[in-house]
VEXZAZA-598021 format. One record per residue: residue number from 1; residue in one letter; x, y, z of N, C-alpha, C in turn. Coordinates in nm, 4 decimals, padded with zeros to 6 digits. Layout:
# residues N
<nr = NUM	rest = a	n_x = X	n_y = Y	n_z = Z	ca_x = X	ca_y = Y	ca_z = Z	c_x = X	c_y = Y	c_z = Z>;
...
# end
This chain:
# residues 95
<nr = 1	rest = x	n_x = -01.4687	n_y = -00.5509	n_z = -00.3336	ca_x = -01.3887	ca_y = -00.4304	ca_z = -00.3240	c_x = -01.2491	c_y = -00.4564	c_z = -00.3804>;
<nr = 2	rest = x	n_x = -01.2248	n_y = -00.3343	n_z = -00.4039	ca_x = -01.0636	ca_y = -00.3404	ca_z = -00.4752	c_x = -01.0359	c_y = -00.4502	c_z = -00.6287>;
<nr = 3	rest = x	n_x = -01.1828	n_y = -00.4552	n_z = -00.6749	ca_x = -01.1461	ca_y = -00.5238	ca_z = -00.8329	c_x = -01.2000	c_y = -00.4353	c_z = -00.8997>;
<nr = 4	rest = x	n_x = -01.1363	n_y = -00.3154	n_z = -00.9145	ca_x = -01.2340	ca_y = -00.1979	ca_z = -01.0249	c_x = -01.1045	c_y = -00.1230	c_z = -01.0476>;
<nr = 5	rest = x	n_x = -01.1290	n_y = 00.0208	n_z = -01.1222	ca_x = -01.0335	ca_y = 00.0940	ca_z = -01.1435	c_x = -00.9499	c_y = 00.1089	c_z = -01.0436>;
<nr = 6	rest = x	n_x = -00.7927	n_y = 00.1328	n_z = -01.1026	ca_x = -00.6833	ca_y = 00.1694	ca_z = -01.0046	c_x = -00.6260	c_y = 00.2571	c_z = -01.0131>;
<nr = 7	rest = x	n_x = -00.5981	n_y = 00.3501	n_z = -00.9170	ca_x = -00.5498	ca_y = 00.5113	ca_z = -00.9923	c_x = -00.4381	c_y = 00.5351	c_z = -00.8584>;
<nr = 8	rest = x	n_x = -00.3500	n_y = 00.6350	n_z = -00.9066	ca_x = -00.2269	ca_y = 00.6514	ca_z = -00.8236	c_x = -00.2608	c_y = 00.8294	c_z = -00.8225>;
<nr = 9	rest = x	n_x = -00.1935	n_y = 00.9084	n_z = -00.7319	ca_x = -00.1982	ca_y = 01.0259	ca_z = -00.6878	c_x = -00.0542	c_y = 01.0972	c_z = -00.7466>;
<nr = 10	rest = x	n_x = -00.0556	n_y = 01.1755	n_z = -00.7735	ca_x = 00.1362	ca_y = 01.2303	ca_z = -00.8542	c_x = 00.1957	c_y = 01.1979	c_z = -00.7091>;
<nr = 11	rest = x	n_x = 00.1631	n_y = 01.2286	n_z = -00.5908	ca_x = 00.3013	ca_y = 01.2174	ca_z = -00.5209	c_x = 00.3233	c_y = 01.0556	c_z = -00.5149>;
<nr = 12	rest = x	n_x = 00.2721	n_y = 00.9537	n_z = -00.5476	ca_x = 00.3123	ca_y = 00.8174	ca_z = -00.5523	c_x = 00.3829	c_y = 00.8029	c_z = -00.6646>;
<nr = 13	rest = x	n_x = 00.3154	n_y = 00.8661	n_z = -00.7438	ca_x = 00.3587	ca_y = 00.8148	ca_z = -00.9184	c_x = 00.5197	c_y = 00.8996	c_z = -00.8675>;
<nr = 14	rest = x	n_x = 00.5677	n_y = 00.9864	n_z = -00.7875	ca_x = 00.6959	ca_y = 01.0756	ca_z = -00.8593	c_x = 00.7947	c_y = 01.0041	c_z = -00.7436>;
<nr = 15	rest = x	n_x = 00.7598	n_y = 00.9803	n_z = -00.6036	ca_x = 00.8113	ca_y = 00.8941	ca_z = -00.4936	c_x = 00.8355	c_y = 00.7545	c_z = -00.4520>;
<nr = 16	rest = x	n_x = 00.6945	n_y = 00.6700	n_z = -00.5403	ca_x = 00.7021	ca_y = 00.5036	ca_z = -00.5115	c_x = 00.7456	c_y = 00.4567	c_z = -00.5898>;
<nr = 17	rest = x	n_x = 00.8941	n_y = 00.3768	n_z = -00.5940	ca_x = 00.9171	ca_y = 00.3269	ca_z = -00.6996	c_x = 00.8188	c_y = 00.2185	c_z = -00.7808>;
<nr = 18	rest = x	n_x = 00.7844	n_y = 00.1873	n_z = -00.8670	ca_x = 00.7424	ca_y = 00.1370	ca_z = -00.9845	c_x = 00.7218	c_y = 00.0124	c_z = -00.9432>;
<nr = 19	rest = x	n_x = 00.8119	n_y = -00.0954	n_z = -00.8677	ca_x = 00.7550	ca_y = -00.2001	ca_z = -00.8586	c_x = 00.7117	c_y = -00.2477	c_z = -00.7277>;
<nr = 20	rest = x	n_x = 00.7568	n_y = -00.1311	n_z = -00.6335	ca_x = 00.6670	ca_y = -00.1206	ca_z = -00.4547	c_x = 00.5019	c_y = -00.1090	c_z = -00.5237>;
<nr = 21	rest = x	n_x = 00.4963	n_y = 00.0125	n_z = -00.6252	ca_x = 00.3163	ca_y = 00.0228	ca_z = -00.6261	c_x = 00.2886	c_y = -00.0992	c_z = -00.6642>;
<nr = 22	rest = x	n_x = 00.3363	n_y = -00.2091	n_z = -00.7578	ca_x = 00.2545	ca_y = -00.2950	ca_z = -00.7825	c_x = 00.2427	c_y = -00.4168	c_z = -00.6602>;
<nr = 23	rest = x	n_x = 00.3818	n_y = -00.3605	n_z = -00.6237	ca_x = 00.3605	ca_y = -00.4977	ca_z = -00.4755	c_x = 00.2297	c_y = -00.4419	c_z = -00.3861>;
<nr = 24	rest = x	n_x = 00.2371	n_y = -00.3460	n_z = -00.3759	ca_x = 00.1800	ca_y = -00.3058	ca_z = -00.2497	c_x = 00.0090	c_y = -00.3246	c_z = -00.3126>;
<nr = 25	rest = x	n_x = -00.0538	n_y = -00.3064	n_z = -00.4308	ca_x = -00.1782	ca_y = -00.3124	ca_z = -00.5140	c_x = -00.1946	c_y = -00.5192	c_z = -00.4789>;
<nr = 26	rest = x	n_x = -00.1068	n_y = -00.5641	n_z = -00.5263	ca_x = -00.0731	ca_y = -00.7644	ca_z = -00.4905	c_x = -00.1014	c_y = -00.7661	c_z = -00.3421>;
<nr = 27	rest = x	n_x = -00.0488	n_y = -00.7109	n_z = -00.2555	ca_x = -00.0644	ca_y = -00.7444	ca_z = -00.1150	c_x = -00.1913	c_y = -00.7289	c_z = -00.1115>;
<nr = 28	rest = x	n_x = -00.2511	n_y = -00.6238	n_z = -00.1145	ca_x = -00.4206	ca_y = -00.6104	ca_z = -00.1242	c_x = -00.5124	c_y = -00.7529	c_z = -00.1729>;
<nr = 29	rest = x	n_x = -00.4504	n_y = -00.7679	n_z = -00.3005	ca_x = -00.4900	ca_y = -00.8419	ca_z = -00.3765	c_x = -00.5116	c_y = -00.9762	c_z = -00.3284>;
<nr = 30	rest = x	n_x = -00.3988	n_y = -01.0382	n_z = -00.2049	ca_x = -00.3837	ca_y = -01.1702	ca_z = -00.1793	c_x = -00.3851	c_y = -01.1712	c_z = -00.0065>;
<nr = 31	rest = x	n_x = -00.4820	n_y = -01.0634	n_z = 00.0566	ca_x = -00.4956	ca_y = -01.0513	ca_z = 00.1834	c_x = -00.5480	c_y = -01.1753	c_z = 00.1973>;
<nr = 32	rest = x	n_x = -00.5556	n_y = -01.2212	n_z = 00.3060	ca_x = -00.6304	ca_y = -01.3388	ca_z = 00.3591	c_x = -00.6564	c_y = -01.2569	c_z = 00.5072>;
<nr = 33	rest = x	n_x = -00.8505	n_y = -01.2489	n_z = 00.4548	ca_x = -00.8948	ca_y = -01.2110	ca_z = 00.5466	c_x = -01.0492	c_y = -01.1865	c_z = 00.5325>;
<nr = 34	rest = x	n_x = -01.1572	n_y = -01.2097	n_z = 00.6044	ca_x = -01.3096	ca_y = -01.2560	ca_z = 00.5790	c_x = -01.3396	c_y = -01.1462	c_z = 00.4865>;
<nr = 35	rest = x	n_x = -01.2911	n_y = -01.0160	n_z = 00.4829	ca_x = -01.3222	ca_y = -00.9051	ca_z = 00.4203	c_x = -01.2170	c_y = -00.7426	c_z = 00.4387>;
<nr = 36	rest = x	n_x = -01.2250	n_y = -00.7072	n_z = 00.3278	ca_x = -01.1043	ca_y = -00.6285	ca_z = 00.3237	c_x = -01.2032	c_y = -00.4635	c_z = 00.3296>;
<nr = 37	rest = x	n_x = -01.1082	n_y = -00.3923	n_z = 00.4256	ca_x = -01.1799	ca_y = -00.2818	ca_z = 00.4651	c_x = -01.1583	c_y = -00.1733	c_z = 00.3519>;
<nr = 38	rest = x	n_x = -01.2594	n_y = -00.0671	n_z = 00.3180	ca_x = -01.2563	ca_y = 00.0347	ca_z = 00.2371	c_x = -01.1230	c_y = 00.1029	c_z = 00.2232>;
<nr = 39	rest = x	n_x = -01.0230	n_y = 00.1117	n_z = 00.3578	ca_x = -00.9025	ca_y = 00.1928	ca_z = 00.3844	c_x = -00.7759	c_y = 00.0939	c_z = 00.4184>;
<nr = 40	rest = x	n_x = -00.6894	n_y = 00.0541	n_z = 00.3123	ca_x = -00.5670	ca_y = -00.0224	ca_z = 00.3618	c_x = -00.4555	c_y = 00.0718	c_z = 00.3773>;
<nr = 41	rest = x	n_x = -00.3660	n_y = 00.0416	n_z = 00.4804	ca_x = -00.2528	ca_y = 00.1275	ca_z = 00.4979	c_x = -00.1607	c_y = 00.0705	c_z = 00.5041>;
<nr = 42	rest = x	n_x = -00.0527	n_y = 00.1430	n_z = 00.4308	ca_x = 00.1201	ca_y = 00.0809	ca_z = 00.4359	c_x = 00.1809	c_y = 00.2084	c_z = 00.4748>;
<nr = 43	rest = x	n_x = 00.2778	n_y = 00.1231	n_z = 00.6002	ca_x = 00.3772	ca_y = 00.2372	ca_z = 00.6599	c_x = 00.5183	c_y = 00.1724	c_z = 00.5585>;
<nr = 44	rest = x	n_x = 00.5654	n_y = 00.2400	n_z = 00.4799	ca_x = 00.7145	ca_y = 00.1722	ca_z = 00.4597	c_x = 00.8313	c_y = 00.2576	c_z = 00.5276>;
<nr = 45	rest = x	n_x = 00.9413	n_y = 00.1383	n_z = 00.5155	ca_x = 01.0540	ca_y = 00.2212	ca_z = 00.6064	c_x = 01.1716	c_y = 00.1442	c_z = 00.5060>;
<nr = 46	rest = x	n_x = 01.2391	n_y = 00.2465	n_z = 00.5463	ca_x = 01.3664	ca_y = 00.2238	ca_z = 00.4577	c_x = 01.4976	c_y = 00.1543	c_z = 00.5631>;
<nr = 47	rest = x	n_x = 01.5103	n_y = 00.0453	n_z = 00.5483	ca_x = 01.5999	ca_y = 00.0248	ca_z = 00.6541	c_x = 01.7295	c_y = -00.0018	c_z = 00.5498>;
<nr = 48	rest = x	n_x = 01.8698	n_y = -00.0677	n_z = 00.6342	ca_x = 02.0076	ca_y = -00.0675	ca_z = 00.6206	c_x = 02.0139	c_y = -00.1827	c_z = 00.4813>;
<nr = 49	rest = x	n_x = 01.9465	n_y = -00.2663	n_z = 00.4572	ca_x = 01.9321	ca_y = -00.3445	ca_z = 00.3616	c_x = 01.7860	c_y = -00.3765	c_z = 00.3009>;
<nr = 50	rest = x	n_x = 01.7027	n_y = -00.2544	n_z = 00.3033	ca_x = 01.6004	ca_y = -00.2332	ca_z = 00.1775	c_x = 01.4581	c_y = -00.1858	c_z = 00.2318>;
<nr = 51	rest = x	n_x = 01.3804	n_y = -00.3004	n_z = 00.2128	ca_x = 01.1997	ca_y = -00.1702	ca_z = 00.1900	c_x = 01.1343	c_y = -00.2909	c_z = 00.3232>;
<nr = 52	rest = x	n_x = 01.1243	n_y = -00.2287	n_z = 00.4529	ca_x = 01.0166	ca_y = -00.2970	ca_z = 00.5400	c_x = 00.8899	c_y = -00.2198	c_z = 00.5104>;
<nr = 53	rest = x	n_x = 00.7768	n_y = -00.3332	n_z = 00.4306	ca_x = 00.6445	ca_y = -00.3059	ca_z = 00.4859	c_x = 00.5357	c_y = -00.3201	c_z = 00.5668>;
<nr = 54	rest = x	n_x = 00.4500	n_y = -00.2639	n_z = 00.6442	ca_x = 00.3735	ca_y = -00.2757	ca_z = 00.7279	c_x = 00.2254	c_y = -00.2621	c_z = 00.6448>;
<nr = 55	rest = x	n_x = 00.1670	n_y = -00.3387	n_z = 00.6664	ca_x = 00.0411	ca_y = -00.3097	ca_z = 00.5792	c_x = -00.0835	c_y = -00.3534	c_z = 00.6694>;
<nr = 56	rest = x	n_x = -00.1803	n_y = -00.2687	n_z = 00.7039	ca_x = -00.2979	ca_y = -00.3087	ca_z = 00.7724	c_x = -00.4309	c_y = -00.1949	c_z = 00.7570>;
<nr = 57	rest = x	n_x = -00.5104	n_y = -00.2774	n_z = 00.7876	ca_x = -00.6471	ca_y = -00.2504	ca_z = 00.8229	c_x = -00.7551	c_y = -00.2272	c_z = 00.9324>;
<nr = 58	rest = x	n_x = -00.8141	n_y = -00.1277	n_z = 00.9385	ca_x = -00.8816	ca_y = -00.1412	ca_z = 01.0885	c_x = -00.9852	c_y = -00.2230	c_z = 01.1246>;
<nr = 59	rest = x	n_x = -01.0295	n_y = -00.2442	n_z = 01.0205	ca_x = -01.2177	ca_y = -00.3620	ca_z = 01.0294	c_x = -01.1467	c_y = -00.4872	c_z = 00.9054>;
<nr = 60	rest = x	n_x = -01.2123	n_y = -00.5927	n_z = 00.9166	ca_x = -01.1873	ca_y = -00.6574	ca_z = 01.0332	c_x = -00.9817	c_y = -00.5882	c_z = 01.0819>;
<nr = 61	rest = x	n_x = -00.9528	n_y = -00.6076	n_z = 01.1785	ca_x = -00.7895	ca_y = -00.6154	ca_z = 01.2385	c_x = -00.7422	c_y = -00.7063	c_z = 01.1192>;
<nr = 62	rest = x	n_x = -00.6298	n_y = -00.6578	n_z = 01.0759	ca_x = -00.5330	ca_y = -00.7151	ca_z = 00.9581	c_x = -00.3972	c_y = -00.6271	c_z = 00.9907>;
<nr = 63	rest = x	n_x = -00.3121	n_y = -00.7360	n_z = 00.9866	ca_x = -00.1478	ca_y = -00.6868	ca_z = 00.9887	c_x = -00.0773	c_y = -00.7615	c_z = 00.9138>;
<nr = 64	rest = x	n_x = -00.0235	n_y = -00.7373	n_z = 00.8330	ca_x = 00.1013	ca_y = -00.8321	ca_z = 00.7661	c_x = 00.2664	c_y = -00.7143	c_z = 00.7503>;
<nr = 65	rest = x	n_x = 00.3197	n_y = -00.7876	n_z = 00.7741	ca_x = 00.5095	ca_y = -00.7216	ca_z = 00.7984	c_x = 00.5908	c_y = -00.7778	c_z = 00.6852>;
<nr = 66	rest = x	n_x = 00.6078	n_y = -00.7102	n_z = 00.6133	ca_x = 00.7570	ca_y = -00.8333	ca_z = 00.5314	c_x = 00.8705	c_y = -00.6949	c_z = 00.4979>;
<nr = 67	rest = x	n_x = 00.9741	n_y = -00.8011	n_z = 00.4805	ca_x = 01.0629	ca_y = -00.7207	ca_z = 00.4117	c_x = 01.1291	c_y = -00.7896	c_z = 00.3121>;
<nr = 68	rest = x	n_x = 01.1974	n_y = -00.6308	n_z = 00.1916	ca_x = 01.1856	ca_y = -00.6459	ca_z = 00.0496	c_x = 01.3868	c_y = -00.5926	c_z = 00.0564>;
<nr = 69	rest = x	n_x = 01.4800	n_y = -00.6988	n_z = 00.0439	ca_x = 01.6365	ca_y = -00.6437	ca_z = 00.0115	c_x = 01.5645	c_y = -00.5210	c_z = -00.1244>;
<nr = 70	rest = x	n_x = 01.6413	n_y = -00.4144	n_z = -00.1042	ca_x = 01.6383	ca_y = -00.3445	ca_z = -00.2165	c_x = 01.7338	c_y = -00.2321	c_z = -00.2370>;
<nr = 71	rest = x	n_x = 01.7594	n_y = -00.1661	n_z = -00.3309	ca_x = 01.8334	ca_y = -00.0582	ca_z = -00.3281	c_x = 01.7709	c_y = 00.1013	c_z = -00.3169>;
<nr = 72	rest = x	n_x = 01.6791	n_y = 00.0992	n_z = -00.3655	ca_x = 01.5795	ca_y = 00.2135	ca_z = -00.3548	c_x = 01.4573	c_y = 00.2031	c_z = -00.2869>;
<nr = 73	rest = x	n_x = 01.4745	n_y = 00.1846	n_z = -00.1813	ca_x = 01.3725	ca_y = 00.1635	ca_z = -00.0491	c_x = 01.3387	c_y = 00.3229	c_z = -00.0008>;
<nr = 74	rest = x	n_x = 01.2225	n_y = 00.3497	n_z = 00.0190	ca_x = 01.1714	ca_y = 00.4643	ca_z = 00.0890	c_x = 01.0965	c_y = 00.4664	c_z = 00.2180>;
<nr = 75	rest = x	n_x = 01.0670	n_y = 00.5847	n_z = 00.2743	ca_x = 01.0150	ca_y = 00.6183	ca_z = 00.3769	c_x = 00.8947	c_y = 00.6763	c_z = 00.3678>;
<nr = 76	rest = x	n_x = 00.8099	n_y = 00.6394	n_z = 00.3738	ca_x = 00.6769	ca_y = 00.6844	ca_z = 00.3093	c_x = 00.5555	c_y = 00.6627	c_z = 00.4316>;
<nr = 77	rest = x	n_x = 00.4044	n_y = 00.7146	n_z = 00.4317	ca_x = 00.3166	ca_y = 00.6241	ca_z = 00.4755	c_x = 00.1783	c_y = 00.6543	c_z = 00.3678>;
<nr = 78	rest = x	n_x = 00.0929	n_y = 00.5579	n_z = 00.2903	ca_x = 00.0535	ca_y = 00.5029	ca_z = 00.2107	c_x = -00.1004	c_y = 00.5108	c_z = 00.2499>;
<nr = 79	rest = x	n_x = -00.2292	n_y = 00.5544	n_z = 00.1780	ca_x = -00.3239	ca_y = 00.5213	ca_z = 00.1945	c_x = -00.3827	c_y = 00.4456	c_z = 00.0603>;
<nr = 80	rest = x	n_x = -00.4462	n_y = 00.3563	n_z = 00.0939	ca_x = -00.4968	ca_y = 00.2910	ca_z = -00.0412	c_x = -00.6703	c_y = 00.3081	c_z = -00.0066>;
<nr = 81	rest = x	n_x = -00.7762	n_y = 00.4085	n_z = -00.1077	ca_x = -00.9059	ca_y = 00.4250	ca_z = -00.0604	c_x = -00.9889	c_y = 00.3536	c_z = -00.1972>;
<nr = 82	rest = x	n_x = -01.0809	n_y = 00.2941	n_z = -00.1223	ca_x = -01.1525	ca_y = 00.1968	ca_z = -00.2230	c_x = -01.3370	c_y = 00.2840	c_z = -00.1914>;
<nr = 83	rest = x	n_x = -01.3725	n_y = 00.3146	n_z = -00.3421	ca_x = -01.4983	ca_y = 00.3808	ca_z = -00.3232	c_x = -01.6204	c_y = 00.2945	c_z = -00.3690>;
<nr = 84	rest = x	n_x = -01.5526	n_y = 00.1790	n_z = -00.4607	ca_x = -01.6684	ca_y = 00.0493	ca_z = -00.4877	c_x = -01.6498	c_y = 00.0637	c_z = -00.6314>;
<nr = 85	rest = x	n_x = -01.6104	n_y = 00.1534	n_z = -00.7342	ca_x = -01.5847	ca_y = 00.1511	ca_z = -00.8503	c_x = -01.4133	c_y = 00.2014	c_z = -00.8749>;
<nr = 86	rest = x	n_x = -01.3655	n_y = 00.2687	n_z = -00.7592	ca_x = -01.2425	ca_y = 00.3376	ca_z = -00.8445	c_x = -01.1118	c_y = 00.2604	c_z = -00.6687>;
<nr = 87	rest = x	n_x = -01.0058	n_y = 00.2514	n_z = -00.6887	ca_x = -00.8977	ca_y = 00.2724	ca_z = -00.5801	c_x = -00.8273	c_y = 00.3407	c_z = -00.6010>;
<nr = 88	rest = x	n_x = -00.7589	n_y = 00.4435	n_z = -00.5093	ca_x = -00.7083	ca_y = 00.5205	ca_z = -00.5260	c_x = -00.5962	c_y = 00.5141	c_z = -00.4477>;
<nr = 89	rest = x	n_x = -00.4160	n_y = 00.5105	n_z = -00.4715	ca_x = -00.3393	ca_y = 00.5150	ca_z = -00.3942	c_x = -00.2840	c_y = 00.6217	c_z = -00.3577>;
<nr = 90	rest = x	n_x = -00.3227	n_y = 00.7325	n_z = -00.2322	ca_x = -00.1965	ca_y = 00.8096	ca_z = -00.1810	c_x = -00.0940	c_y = 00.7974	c_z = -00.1149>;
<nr = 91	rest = x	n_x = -00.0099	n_y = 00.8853	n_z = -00.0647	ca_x = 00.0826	ca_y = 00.9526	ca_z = 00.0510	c_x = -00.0317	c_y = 00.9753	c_z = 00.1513>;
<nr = 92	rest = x	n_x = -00.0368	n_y = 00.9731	n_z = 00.2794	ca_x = -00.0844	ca_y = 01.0232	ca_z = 00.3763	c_x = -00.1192	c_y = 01.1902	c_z = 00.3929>;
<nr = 93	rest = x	n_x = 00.0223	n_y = 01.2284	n_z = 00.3346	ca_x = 00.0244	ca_y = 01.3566	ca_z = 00.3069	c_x = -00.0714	c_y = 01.4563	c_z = 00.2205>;
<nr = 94	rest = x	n_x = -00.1000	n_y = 01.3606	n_z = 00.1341	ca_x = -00.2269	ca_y = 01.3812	ca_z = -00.0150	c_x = -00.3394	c_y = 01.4028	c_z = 00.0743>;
<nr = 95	rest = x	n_x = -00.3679	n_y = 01.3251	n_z = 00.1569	ca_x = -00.4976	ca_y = 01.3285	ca_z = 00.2190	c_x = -00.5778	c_y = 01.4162	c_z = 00.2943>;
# end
């Protein structure tokens, strides 16, 4: 899962800056975990000095936290849906 097409939704492409989508596509990428579920989620938050992400999964349980100093940090929450040929990143909101 998640090595096939990658596609973004307009409200990511016009809201996530440019190099959050590719972090956040890498985090996927370098989970350590027996198996990565169809549905990953990132809550981001914009705090006083840049981009906290929250990124997890419900099957197996997966959590990882980091934070990114930045200047254009947003407030967002993130679905990433994997169908076995295509991923697709929304807004929560898209959904």
């Amino acid at each position: 899962m998640f090595q096939n097409d990658k596609y973004l939704t307009r409200g990511v492409s016009q809201t996530i800056p440019g190099w959050l989508v590719i972090l956040l596509w890498h985090l996927i990428g370098i989970m350590q975990t027996e198996s990565k579920d169809y549905l990953q989620v990132f809550r981001l938050q914009k705090t006083g000095q840049g981009q906290r992400i929250t990124h997890t999964q419900e099957q197996p349980p997966y959590q990882r936290e980091m934070f990114v100093p930045c200047v254009d940090a947003v407030d967002a929450k993130l679905f990433v849906i994997d169908d076995g040929t295509h991923s697709t990143m929304l807004l929560a909101e898209e959904y």
